[in-house]
Kinemage of the C-alpha trace (Angstrom):
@kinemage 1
@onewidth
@group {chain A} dominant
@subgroup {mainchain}
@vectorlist {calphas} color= white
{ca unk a 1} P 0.000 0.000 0.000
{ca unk a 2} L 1.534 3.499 -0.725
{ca unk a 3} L 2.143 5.576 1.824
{ca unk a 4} L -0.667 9.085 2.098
{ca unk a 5} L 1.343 11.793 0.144
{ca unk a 6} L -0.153 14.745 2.774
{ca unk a 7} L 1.524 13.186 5.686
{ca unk a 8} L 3.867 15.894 7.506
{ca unk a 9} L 6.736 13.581 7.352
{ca unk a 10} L 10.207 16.011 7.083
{ca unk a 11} L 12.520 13.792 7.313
{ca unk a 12} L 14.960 14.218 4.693
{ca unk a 13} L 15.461 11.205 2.196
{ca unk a 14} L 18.852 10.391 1.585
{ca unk a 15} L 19.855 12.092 -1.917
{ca unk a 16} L 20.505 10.222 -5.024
{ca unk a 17} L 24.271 10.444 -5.855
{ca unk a 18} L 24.428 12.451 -9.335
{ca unk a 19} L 27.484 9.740 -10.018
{ca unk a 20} L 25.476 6.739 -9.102
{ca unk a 21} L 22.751 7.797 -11.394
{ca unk a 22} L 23.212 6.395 -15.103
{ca unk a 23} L 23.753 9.096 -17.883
{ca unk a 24} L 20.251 8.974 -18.802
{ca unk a 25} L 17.717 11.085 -16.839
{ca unk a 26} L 16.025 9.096 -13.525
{ca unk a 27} L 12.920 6.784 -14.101
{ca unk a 28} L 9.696 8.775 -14.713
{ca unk a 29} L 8.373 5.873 -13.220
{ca unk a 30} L 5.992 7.324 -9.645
{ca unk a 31} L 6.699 4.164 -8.285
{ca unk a 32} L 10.555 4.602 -8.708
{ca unk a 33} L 10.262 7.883 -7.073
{ca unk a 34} L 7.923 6.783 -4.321
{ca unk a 35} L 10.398 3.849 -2.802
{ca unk a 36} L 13.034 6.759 -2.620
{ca unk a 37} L 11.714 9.772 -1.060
{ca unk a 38} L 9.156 10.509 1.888
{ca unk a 39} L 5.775 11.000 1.370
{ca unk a 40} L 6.018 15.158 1.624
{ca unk a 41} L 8.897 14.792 -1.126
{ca unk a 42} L 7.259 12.649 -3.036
{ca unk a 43} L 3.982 14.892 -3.484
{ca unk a 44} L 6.156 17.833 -3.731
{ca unk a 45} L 8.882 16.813 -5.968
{ca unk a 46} L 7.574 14.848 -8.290
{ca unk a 47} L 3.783 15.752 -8.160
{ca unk a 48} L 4.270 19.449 -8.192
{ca unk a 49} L 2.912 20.511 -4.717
{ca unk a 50} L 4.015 22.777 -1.961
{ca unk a 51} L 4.596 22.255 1.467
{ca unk a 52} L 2.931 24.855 3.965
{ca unk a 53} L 5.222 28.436 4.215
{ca unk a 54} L 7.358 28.499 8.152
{ca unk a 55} L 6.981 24.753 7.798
{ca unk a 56} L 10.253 23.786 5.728
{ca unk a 57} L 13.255 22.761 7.256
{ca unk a 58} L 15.092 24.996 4.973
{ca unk a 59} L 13.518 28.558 5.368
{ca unk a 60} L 15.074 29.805 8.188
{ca unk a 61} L 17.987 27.807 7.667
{ca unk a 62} L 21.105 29.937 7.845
{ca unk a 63} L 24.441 27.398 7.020
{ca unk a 64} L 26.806 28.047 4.240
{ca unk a 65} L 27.199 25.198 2.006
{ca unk a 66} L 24.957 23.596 -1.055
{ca unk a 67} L 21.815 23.050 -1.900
{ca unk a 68} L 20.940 20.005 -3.573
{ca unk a 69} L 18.340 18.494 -5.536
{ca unk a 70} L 16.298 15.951 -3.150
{ca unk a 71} L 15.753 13.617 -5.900
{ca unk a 72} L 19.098 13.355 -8.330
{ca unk a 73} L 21.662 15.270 -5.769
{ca unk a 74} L 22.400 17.904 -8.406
{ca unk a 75} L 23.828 21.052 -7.451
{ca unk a 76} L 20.904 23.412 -6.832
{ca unk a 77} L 21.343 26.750 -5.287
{ca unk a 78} L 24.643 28.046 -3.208
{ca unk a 79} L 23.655 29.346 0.393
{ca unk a 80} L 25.460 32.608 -0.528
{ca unk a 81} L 22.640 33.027 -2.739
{ca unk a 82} L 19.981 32.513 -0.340
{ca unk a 83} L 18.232 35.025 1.386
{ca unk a 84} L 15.553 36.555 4.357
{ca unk a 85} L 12.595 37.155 1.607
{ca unk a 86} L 9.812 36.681 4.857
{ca unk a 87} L 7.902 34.596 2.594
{ca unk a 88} L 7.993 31.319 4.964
{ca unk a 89} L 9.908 29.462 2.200
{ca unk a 90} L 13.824 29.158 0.837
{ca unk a 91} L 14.516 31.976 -1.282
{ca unk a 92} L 17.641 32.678 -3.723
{ca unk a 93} L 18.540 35.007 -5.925
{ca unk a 94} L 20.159 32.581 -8.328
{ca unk a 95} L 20.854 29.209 -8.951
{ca unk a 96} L 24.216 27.221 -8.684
{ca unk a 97} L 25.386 27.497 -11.677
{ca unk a 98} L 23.853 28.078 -15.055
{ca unk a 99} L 21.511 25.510 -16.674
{ca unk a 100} L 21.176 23.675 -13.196
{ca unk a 101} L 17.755 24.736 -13.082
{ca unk a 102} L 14.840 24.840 -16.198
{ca unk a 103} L 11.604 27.117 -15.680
{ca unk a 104} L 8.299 25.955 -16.862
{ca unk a 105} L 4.534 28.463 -17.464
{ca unk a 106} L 2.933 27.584 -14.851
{ca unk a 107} L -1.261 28.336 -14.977
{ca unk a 108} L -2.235 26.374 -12.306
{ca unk a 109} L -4.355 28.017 -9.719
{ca unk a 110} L -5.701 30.775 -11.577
{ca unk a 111} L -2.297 32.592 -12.182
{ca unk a 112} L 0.675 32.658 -14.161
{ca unk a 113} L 3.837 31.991 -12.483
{ca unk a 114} L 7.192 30.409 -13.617
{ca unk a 115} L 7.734 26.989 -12.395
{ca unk a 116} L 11.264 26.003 -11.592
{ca unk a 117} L 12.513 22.522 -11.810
{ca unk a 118} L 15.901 20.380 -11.532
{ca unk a 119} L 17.292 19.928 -15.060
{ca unk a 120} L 18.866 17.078 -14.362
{ca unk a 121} L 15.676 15.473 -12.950
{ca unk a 122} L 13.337 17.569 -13.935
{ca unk a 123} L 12.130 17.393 -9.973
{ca unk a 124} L 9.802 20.062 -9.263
{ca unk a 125} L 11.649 23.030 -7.482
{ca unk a 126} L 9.302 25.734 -6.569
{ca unk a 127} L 8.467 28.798 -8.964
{ca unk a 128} L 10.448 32.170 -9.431
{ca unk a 129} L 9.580 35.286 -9.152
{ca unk a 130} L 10.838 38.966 -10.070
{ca unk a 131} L 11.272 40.855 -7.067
{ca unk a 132} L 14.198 39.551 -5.615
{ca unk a 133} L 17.276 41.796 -4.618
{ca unk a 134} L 20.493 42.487 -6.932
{ca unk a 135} L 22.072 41.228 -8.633
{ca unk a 136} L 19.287 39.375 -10.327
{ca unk a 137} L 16.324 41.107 -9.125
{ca unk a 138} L 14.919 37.153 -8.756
{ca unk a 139} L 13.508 35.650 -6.210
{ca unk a 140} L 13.689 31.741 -6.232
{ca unk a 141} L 11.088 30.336 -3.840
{ca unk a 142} L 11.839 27.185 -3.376
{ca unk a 143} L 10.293 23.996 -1.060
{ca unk a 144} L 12.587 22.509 1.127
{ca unk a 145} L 11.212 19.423 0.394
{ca unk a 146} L 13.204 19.338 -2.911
{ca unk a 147} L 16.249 19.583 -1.107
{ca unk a 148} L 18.430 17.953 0.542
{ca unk a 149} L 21.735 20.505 2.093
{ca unk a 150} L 25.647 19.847 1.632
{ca unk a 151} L 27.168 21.899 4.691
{ca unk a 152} L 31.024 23.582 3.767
{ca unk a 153} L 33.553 22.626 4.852
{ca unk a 154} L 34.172 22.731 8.580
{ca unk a 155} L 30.464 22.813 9.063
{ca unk a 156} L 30.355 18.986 7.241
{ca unk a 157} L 32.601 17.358 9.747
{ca unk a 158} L 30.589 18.454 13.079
């Protein structure tokens, strides 16, 4: 029996390894994704939802290091990118590096808003928006579902 996609469950899933993963993109397969991640990452990442703003374990989360996609482990957004936008979610003003992350229409809900997903994985990110500070001027919102965080340096080892 599968496991209710709106339970609160925030534990963090282990990520995928970007090197264990074969050259080809990850199974489309729900079932594939479903055995991997918890049921909050599931219904966010790969269905498309959103977790509940101040509820994240992300958006108030101040460590420097990487954020990575929860699904394929790809390099997401740096933490010196991230920042305070009082929205109740992760926020960035760009991503890792370029082409790490594709945006989508989105006219869901009545609106238009860009949809952001993984490229690698095509994992659904969050959406982005443009009233972000400089340099960009773009504000990624992102669920913290969808990721998984790589502390720095020191901070990795304790």
């Amino acid at each position: 029996m599968a496991a209710d996609p709106t339970s609160a469950d925030l534990t963090p899933a282990v990520p995928l390894s970007c090197d264990a993963l074969p050259a080809a993109k990850p199974s489309a397969d729900p079932d594939y994704w479903r055995e991997r991640l918890t049921p909050e990452q599931f219904t966010v990442a790969r269905l498309g939802g959103t977790e509940r703003a101040f509820t994240g374990v992300y958006w108030d989360h101040k460590a420097e290091g990487m954020y990575r996609c929860v699904c394929c482990g790809a390099e997401l957004f740096d933490s010196t990118t991230k920042f305070e936008s009082g929205t109740g979610w992760p926020s960035f003003w760009d991503g890792a590096k370029p082409g790490a992350i594709t945006t989508h229409e989105d006219r869901s809900h009545g609106m238009a808003r860009t949809e952001i997903k993984c490229a690698h994985c095509d994992a659904h990110l969050g959406h982005v928006f443009p009233d972000g500070p400089t340099p960009t001027g773009l504000r990624y919102c992102v669920n913290s579902a969808s990721l998984n965080f790589e502390p720095k340096g020191d901070e990795a080892q304790g």
